[in-house]
N, C-alpha and C positions, 0 to 999 in steps of 0.2 A: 504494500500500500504506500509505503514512505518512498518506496524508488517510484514507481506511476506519479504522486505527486511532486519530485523529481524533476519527472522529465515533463511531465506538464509545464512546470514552473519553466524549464528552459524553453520548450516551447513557445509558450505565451512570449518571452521576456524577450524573441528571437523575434517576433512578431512583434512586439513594439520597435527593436531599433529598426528593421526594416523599414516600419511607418516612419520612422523618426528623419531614416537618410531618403525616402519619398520625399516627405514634406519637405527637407531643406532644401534639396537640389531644385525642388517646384518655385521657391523663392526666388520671385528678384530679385539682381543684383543690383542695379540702376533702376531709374524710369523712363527716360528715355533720352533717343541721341537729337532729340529736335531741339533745338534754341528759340524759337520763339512763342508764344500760344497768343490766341484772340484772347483769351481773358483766366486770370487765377481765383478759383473760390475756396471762401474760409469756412469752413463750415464749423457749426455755431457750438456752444460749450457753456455753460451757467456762467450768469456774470456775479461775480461777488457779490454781497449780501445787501449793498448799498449801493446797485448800480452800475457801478462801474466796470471796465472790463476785467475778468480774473487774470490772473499769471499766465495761465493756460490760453485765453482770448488773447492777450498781449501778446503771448509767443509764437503764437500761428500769425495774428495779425503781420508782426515784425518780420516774417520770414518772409510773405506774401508781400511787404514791404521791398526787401531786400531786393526781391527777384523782378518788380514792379522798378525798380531805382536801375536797375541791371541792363532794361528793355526786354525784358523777358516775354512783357504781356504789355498791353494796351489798357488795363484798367482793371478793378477786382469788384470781386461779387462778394457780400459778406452775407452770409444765411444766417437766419436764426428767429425764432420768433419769444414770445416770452412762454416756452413751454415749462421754466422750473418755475419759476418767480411772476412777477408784474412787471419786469423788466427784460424790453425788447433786445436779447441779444447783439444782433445785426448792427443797431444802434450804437451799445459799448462799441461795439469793434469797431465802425466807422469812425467813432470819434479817435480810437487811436489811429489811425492811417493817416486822417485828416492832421491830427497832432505833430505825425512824423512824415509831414510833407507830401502825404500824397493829395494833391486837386480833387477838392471836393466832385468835380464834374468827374472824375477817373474813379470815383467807389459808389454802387451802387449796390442797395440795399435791399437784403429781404427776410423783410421782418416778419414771415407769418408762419414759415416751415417750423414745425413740433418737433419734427424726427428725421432724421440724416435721411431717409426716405424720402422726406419729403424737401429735405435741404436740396436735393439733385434735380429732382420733379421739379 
């Protein structure tokens, strides 16, 4: 009984690294070789307790920034609506773009999407 469970055990465990070296090799390594895009979107994250954008909002924004400063893109979409709180995602986020230089006419907002689902839709 104790050798059956055994080789069970090695079986199973032979079967996880398998799955393990699937899934890595499945990974991207990059995203892609193109350089430019019609446009970057942030998709949305609670904003802190008082409105304002979180860590997490700032970091995405600042990145989407970065690559917006680069010529990467032509302008960004920030999604979000007020799905945790009373306060409209999208909104935080814009005001950091706007903050860190990006033209009010280059970020366009969408403040109604609930859920990454519907951040894309």
């Amino acid at each position: 009984m104790v050798k059956r469970l055994g080789w069970l055990f090695l079986f199973v465990m032979t079967l996880a690294v398998i799955a393990a070296m699937v899934t890595f090799e499945a990974m991207p390594t990059h995203n892609t070789d193109a350089t430019h895009f019609d446009t970057i979107i942030v998709l949305g994250w609670p904003t802190a307790p008082d409105g304002k954008a979180s860590k997490i909002q700032t970091a995405r924004v600042m990145e989407a920034v970065r690559e917006l400063m680069a010529g990467r893109a032509g302008h960004i979409i920030v999604s979000g609506g007020a799905a945790h709180s009373q306060f409209v995602e999208a909104e935080a986020m814009a005001k950091v773009a706007i903050e860190a230089g990006v033209p009010q006419e280059d970020v366009i907002v969408e403040g109604r999407a609930m859920n990454t689902i519907q951040n894309i839709y």
